[in-house]
C-alpha positions in Angstrom: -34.0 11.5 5.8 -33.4 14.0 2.4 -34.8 17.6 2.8 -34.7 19.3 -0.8 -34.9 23.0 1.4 -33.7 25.1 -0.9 -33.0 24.6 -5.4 -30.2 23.0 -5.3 -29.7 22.2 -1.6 -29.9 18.8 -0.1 -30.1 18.2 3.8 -29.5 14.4 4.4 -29.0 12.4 7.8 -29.3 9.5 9.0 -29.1 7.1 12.5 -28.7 3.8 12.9 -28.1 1.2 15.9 -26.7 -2.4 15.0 -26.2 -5.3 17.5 -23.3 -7.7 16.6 -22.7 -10.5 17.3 -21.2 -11.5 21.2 -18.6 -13.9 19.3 -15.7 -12.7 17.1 -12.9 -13.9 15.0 -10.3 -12.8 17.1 -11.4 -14.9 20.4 -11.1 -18.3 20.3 -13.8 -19.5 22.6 -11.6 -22.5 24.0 -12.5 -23.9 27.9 -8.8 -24.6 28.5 -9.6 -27.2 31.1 -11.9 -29.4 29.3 -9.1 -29.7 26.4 -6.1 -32.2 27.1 -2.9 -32.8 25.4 -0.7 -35.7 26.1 3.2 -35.9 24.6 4.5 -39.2 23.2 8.0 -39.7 23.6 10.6 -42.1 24.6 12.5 -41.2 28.0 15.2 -39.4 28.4 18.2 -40.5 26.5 16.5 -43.2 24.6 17.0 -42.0 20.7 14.5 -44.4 19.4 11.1 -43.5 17.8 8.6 -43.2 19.9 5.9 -45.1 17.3 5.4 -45.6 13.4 2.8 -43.7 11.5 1.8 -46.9 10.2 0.9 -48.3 13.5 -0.4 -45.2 15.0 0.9 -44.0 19.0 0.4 -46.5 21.8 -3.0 -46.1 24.0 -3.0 -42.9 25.9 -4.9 -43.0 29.3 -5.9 -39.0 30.7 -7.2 -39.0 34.0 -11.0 -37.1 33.9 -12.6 -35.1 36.7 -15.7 -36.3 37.8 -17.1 -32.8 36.0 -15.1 -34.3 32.4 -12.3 -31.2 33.5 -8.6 -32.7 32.6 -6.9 -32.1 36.1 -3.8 -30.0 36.3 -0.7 -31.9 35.9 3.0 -30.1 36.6 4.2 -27.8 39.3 4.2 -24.8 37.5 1.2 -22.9 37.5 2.0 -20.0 35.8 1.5 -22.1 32.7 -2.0 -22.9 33.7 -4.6 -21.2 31.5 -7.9 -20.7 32.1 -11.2 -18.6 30.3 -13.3 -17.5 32.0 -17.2 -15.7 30.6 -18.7 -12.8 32.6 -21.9 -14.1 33.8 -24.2 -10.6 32.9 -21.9 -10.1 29.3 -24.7 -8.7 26.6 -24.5 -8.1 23.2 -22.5 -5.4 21.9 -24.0 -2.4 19.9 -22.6 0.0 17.7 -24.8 3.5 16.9 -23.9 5.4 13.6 -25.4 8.8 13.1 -24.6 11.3 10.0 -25.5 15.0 8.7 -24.6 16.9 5.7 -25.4 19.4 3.1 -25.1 18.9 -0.7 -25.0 21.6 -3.5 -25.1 20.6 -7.2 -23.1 23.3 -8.5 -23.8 22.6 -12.3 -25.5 19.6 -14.2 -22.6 17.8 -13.5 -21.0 18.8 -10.6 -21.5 18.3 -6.6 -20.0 19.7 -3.7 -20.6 18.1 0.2 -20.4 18.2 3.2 -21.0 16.2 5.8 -20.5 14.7 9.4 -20.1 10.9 10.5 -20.1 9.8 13.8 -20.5 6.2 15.5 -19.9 5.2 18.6 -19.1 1.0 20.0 -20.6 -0.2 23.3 -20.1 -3.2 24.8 -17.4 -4.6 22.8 -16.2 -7.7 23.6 -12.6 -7.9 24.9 -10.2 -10.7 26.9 -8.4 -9.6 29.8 -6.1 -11.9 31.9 -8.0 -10.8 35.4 -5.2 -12.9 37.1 -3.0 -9.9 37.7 -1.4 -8.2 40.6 -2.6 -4.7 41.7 -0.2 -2.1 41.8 -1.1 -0.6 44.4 -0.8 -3.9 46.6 1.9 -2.7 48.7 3.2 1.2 49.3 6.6 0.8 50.2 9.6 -0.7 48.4 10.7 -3.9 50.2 6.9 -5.4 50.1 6.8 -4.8 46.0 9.9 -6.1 45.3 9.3 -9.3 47.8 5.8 -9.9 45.4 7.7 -8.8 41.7 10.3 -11.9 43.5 7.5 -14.4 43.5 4.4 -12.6 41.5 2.7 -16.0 40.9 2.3 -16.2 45.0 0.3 -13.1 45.0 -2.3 -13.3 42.5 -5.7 -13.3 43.1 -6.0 -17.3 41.8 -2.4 -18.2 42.3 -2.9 -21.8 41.1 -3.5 -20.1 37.9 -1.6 -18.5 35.2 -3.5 -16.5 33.0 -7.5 -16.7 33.7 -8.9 -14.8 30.6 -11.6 -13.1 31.4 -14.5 -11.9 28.6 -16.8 -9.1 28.8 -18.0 -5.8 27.0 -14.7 -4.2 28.1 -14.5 -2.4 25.1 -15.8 0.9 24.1 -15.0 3.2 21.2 -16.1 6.4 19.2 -15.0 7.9 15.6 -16.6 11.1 14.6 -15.3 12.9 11.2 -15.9 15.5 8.9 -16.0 15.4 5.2 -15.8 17.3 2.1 -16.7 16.1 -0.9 -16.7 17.0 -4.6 -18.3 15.3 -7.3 -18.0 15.5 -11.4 -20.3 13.0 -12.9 -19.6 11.4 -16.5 -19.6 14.3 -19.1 -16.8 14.9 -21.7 -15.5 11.8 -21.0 -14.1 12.3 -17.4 -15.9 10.8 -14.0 -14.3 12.3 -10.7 -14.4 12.2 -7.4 -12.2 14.0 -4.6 -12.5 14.3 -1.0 -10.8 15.3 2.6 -11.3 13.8 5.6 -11.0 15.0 9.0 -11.5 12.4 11.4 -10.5 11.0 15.4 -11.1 7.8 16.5 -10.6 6.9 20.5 -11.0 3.0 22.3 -9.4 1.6 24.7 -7.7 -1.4 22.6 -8.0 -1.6 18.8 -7.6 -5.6 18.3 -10.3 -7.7 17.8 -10.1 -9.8 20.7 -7.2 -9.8 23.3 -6.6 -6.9 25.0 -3.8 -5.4 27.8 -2.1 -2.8 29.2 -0.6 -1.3 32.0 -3.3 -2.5 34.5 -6.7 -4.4 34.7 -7.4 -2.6 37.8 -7.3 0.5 36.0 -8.2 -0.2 32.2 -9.0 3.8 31.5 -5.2 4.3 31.4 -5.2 2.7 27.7 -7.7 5.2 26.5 -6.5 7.2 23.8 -6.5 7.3 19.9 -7.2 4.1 18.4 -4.3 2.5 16.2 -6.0 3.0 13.2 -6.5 6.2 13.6 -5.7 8.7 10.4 -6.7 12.1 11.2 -6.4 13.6 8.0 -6.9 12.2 4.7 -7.3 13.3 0.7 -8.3 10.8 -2.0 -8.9 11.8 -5.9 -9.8 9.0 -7.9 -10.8 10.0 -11.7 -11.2 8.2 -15.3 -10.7 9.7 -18.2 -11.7 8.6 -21.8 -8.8 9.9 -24.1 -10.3 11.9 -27.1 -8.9 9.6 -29.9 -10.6 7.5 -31.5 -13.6 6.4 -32.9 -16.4 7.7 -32.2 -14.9 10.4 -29.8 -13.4 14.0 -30.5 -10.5 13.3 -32.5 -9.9 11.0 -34.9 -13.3 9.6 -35.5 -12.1 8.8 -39.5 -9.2 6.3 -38.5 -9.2 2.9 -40.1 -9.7 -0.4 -38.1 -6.3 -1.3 -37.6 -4.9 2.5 -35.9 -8.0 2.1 -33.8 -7.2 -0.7 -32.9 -3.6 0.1 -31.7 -4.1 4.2 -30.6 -7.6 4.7 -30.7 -10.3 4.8 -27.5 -8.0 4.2 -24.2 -8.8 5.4 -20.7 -7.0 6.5 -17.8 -7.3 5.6 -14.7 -6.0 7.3 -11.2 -6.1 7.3 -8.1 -4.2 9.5 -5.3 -3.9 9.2 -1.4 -2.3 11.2 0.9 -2.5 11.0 4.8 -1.3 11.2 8.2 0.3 7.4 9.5 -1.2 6.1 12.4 -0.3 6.2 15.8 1.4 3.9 17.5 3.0 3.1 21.5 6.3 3.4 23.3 7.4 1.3 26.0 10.6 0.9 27.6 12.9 -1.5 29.5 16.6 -1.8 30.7 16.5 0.7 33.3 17.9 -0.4 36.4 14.0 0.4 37.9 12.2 -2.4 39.0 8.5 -3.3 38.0 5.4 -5.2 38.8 4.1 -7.3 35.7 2.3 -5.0 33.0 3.0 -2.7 29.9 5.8 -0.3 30.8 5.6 3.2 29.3 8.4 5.7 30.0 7.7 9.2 31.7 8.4 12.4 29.5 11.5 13.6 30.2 11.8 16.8 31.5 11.6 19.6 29.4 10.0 17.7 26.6 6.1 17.5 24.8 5.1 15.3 22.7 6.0 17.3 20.0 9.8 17.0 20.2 9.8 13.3 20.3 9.6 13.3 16.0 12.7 14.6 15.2 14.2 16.1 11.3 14.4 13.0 9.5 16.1 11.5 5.9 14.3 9.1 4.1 17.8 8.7 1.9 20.2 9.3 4.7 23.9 8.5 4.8 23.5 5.0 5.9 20.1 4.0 4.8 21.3 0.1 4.1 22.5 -0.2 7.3 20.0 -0.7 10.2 22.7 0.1 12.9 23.8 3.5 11.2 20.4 5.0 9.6 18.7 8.2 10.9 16.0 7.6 13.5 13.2 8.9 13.0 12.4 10.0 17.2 14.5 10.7 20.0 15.2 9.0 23.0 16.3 11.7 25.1 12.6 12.9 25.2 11.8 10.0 27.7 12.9 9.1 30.8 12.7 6.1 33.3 10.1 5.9 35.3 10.7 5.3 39.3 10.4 1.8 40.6 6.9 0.6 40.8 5.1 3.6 39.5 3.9 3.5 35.6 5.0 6.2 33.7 2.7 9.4 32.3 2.9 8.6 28.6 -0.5 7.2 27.6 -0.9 4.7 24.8 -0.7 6.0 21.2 0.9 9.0 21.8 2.5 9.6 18.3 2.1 9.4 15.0 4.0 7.4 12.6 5.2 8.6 8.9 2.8 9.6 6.4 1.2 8.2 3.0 1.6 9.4 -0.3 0.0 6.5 -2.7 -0.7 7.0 -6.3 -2.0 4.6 -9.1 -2.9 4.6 -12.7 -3.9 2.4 -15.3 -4.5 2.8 -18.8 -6.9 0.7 -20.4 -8.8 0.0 -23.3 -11.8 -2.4 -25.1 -11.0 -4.2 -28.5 -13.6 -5.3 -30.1 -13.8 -8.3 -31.8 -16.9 -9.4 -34.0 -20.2 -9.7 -32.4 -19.3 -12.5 -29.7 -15.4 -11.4 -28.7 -13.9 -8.4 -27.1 -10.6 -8.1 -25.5 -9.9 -6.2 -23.0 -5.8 -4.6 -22.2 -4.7 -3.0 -19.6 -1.6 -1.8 -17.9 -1.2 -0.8 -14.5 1.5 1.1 -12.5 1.3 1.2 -9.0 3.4 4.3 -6.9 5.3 5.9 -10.7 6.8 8.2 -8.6 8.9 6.1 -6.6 7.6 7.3 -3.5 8.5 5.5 -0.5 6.0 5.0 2.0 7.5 4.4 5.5 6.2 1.7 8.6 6.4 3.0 12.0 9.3 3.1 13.5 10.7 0.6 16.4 9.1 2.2 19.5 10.5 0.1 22.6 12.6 2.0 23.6 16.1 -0.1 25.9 17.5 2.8 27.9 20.5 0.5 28.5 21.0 1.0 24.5 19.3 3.0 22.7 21.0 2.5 19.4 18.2 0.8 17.6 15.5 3.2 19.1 13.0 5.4 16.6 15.0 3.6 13.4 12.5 3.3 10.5 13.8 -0.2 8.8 10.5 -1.3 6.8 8.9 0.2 3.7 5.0 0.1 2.9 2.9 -2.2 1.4 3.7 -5.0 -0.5 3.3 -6.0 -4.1 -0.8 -4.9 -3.5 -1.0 -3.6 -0.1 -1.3 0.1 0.3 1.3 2.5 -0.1 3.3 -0.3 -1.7 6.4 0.1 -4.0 6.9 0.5 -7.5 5.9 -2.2 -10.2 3.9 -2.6 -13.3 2.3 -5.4 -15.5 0.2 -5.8 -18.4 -3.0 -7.9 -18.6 -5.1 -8.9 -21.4 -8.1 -10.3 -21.2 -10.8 -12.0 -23.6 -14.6 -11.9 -23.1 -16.9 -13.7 -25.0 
């Protein structure tokens, strides 16, 4: 809806619910035990071939269930896979809902502000169900006797993994945005706005998903790993006022037309927060049932000492075993045998974004069928580095390597990547 309430004033919102579809890219939809594989080889210490291309591998016979399953064949179960498809799984659904006011400020000029939510239900996720309870035992000799021999005590212990898939998955994003707006006039088009947003789910990947426990999947709730709270982008295009047919310079001959006349500028500027990421831990001389391990806080500690003062240049910056780290270990601690720690998933973010691109372009013409078009491009001119998360698992046996950042940004397109620049021309007709 668009509610013209007042000159000037727009009130427009909108809500929307979208099934999707129950299959995604991330799962694979693969029956393990109706697929067989069979290895040709020659036996042990024979170096021969085992067959020419030419003539193809020797007849292989695979034994068939009576339900066309390929039977089980080893003594190690634990390298047994199975999938397995919730009987009552439905189609996921994903609501959007929005709000917002808009004010033209001048015949060329906006200024907005609005709300976005959405919300996931029913997303489809994998979990291996063939897990261990941690809670199956409350005393020490009993857990370490099942961490000894886990495979023993799962619930189908002729199984490894049995994947199971169902609408595990449930997310929400809600934001709020500010907005302004210049339309073309004088030869410049802009647009700029801030964002202020929080997304939450329980896993972010399309597909697989894990965590401390299956038992108790509400531990992994937290913010999603694509979440960016904050974010400002200004993208803009200015026609420079030389040329003909523009402010200055209108009485130039073909040729400095041709070389300095009628160019435009191009820009565009991001800043944001990085996104969150999780910690885990090992090398403690505690003892664990299978699952993710996440350390306690240590005492003392929020979350907001683990980022520490850090030097992008620092005095060792080449060398990965001497740079700065970016977080501290002492703000963590082991947790005691058996127990999961209390850091949730997520629970810091990484470095920040500072992106900028421009181009400066311009149209040639060239008689009535031909135009060219040249362009140059320079992505990040300021030679700002833009930083990956840092490595979060954390060995308490050493913790040398801990919180180190040892990856830039992007690559030669992706976002936040380095510097570079090239030149392109092109010729329409």
């Amino acid at each position: 809806m668009a509610y013209n309430f007042a000159q000037d004033w727009v009130f427009r919102a909108g809500f929307a619910i979208n099934t999707m579809d129950l299959w995604t890219n991330g799962l694979q939809e693969n029956f393990e035990e109706y697929r067989g594989t069979a290895i040709v080889q020659q036996p042990t210490g024979n170096p021969d071939i085992a067959f020419n291309i030419d003539q193809g591998p020797p007849s292989i016979s695979l034994d068939l269930a009576p339900d066309g399953s390929f039977p089980f064949s080893g003594a190690n179960f634990s390298g047994r896979t199975a999938s397995w498809y919730d009987q009552n799984m439905r189609a996921s659904y994903v609501a959007n809902w929005n709000a917002g006011f808009q004010r033209q400020l001048t015949s060329t000029t906006m200024i907005e502000v609005n709300y976005q939510g959405s919300v996931g239900v029913g997303l489809l996720n994998r979990w291996n169900a063939n897990v261990v309870p941690l809670d199956i035992a409350d005393d020490f000799e009993t857990l370490d006797t099942v961490r000894r021999s886990v495979q023993n005590y799962k619930p189908w212990s002729h199984f490894g993994n049995v994947n199971l898939y169902s609408n595990f998955g449930h997310n929400s994003y809600h934001t709020a945005t500010i907005k302004f707006e210049k339309r073309y006039s004088g030869g410049l088009t802009l647009t700029s706005f801030y964002t202020r947003s929080k997304s939450i789910d329980e896993d972010s990947d399309d597909g697989s998903a894990g965590g401390v426990s299956y038992y108790n999947r509400s531990l992994e709730k937290a913010m999603s790993s694509y979440n960016v709270p904050n974010k400002w982008v200004t993208y803009s295009t200015y026609e420079l006022p030389y040329g003909r047919g523009r402010k200055w310079g209108s009485n130039i001959g073909k040729v400095a037309d041709a070389v300095i006349g009628n160019w435009e500028l191009n820009n565009i500027l991001t800043i944001s927060n990085g996104t969150p990421f999780d910690i885990t831990h090992s090398g403690s001389g505690n003892v664990y049932l299978p699952g993710t391990r996440r350390p306690d806080m240590a005492s003392g500690f929020t979350y907001d000492d683990i980022a520490i003062p850090w030097d992008s240049h620092g005095p060792n910056r080449h060398n990965r075993n001497n740079i700065d780290p970016w977080m501290t270990p002492d703000a963590f601690a082991a947790p005691a045998s058996f127990t999961p720690g209390d850091m949730g998933r997520n629970p810091i973010k990484g470095p920040g974004i500072a992106w900028w691109q421009v181009s400066l372009a311009k149209t040639i013409p060239i008689g009535e069928r031909f135009k060219g078009m040249l362009r140059f491009d320079m992505n990040n001119p300021i030679k700002y580095y833009n930083f990956r998360n840092p490595t979060s698992g954390l060995n308490f046996s050493n913790t040398r390597s801990f919180g180190k950042i040892t990856r830039n940004n992007g690559s030669f397109s992706g976002i936040g990547g380095r510097l570079y620049m090239h030149m392109i021309f092109r010729l329409e007709f």
